[in-house]
C-alpha positions in Angstrom: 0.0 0.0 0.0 1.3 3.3 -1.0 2.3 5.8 2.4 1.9 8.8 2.5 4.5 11.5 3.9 2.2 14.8 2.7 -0.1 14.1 5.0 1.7 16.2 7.7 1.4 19.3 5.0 -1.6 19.2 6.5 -0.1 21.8 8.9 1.9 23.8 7.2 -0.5 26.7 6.1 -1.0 27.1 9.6 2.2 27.2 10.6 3.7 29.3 8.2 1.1 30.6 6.0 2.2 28.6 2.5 0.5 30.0 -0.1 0.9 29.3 -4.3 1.1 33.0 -5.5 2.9 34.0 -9.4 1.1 32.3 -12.5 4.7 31.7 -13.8 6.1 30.3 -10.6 4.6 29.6 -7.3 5.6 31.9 -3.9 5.2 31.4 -0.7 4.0 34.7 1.8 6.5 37.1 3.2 8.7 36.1 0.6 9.3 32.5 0.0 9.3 31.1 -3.0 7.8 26.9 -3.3 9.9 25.0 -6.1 7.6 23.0 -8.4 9.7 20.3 -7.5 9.9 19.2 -3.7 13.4 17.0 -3.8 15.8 18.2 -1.8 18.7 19.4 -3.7 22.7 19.1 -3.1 22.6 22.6 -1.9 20.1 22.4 0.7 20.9 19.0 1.7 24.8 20.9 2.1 23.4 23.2 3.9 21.1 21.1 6.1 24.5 18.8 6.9 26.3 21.7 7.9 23.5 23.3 10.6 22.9 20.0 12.0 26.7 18.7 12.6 27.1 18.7 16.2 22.9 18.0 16.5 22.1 15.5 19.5 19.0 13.8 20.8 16.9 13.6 17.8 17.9 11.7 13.7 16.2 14.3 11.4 16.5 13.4 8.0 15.1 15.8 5.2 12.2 14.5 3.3 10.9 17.4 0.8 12.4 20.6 -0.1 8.8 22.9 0.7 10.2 26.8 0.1 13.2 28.9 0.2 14.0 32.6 0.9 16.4 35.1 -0.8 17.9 37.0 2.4 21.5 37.9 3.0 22.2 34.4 1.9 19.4 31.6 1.4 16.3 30.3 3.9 15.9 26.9 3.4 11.8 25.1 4.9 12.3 21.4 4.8 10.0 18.7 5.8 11.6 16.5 7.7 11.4 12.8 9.4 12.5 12.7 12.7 13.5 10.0 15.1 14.1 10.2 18.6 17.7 8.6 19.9 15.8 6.6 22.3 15.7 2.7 22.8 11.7 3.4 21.2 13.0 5.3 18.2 9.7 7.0 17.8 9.3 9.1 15.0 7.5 12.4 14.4 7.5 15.1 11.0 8.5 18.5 11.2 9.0 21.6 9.6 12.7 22.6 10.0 14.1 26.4 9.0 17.6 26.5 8.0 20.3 29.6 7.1 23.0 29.0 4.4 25.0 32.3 4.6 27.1 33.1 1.8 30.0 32.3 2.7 29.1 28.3 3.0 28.2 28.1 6.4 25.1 27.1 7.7 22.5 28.2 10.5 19.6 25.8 12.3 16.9 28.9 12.6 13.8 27.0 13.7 12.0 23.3 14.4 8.3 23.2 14.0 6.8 19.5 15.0 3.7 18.9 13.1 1.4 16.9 15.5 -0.7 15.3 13.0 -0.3 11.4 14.5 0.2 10.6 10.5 -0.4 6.0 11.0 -0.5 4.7 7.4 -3.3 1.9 7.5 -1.7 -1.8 6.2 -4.9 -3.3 5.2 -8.5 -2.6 5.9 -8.5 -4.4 9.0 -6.5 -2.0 10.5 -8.8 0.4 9.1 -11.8 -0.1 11.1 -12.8 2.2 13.7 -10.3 5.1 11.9 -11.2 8.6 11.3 -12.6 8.4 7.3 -10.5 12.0 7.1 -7.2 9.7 6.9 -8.5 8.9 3.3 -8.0 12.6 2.4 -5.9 14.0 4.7 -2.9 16.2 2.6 -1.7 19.4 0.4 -3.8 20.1 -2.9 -3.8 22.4 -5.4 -6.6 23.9 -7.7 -5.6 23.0 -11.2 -7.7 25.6 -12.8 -6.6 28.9 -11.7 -2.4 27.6 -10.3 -3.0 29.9 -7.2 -5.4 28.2 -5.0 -4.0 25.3 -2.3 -6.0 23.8 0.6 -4.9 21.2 3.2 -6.5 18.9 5.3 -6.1 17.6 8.6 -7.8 14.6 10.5 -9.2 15.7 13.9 -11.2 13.3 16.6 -13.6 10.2 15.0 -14.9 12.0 11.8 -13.8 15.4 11.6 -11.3 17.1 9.0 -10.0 20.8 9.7 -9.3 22.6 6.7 -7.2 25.5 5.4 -8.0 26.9 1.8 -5.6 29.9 -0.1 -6.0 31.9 -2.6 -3.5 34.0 -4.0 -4.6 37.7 -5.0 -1.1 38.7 -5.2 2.7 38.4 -3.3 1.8 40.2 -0.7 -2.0 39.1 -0.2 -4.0 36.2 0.2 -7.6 35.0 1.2 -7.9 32.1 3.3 -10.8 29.9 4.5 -10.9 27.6 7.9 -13.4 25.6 9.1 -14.2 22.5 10.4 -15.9 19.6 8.5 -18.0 16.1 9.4 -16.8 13.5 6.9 -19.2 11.3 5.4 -17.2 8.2 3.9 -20.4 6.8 1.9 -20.8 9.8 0.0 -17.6 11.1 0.1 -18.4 14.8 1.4 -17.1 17.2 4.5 -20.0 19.3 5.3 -18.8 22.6 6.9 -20.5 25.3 9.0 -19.2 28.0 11.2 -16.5 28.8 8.1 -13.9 32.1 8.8 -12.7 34.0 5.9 -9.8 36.4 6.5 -7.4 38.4 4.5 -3.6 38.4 5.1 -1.3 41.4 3.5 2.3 41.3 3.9 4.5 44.6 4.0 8.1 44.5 2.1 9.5 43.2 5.3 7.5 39.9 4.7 5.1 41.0 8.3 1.8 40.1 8.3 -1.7 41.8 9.3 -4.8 39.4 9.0 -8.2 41.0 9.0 -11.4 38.3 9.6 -14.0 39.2 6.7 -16.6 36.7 8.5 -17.1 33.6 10.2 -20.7 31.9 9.6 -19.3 30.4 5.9 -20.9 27.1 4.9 -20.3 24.2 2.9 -18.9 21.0 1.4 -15.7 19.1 -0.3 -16.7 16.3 -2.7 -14.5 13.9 -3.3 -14.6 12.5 -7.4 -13.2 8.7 -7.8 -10.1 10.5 -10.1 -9.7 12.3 -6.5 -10.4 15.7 -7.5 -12.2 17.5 -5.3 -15.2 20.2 -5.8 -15.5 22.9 -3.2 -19.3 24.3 -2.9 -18.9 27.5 -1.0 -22.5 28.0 -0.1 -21.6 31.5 1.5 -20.1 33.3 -1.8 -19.5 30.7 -4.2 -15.8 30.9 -3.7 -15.1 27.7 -5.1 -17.5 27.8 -8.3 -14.3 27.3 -10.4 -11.7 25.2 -8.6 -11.0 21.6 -8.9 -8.5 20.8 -6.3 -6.5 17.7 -7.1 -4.0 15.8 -4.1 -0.4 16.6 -4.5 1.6 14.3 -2.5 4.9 12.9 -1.7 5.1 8.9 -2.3 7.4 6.9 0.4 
């Protein structure tokens, strides 16, 4: 059965406010510019090597290569497996922010665990009883327009919590957040209680988030090609997007 690692993307809009922005190529807010393709290149693997050299406690070993940033030098955003140096070895995914100054060395800046209790299913035994969300939990990306993303999150017995983006320019995007019931027969997350907000980003990549509303409501539909339809029931938002599951194979 195929695992998936993108499932602890699920996160990352939250954490660091990813968003597809440029027609031509995708940005991410405050600066940060998303490669079309996640590997992790010699250069940031370099880089990764030397900030984590005289690391201890924890095996983190980059996974997918998720944004990087043009400073005095180069901001690397990595997803990363970790695993504890315990007799347990338990593992965990995390965001991990990394400096590469210009003159070759390298900085650790930040570690963000993403506590998304990702448990790939074996069979369908082990399915029973699981949250249906787990079937759709991950980072998409509306096909149509290039600038809309939305990621999704499993949450208790049958809930998925939802992030959708939508790029109005580099330094200003909508989002949408709300809370969903999945129901795995007719495979739909009805939404109420939906917030919309706005957040503008100055030169200096800071951000100022203003909260249109939050009584949105609506659904995700899930197609067998696994594209998915978002009716927006407030505004229509969605009229036009098909969102289709980008992820990262193991």
């Amino acid at each position: 059965m195929k695992k998936i690692i993108c499932a602890v993307l699920a996160l990352v809009l939250a954490l660091s406010c990813v968003s597809v922005f440029a027609e031509e190529a995708p940005f991410l807010a405050g600066g940060w510019m998303s490669p079309e393709d996640t590997a992790v290149t010699a250069d940031a693997r370099k880089a990764f090597d030397k900030a984590f050299e005289d690391f201890t406690g924890v095996s983190y070993e980059p996974v997918a290569l998720l944004g990087t940033q043009v400073v005095a030098g180069l901001n690397y955003c990595l997803l990363c497996k970790a695993t504890m140096v315990t007799p347990e070895q338990d593992t965990f995914y995390a965001l991990v922010y990394i400096y590469a100054a210009l003159d070759g060395s390298a900085e650790l800046l930040d570690v963000q665990t993403l506590n998304i209790g990702v448990s790939p299913l074996a069979d369908e035994e082990e399915a029973a009883g699981q949250n249906p969300a787990m079937n759709i939990i991950g980072f998409y990306s509306d096909k149509t327009s290039q600038r809309a993303t939305m990621n999704i999150a499993a949450l208790g017995d049958d809930q998925a919590d939802v992030i959708i983006m939508w790029a109005n320019s580099a330094l200003e995007t909508v989002e949408w957040l709300f809370r969903g019931t999945v129901d795995p027969d007719t495979l739909t997350v009805t939404y109420t209680g939906c917030e919309k907000r706005i957040c503008t980003y100055d030169e200096a990549g800071n951000e100022t988030v203003t909260s249109v509303y939050t009584d949105g409501e609506g659904t995700l539909t899930f197609a067998e090609d696994g594209s998915v339809l978002w009716n927006d029931s407030k505004e229509n938002a969605g009229a036009d997007c098909v969102f289709v599951w980008d992820y990262i194979a193991e």
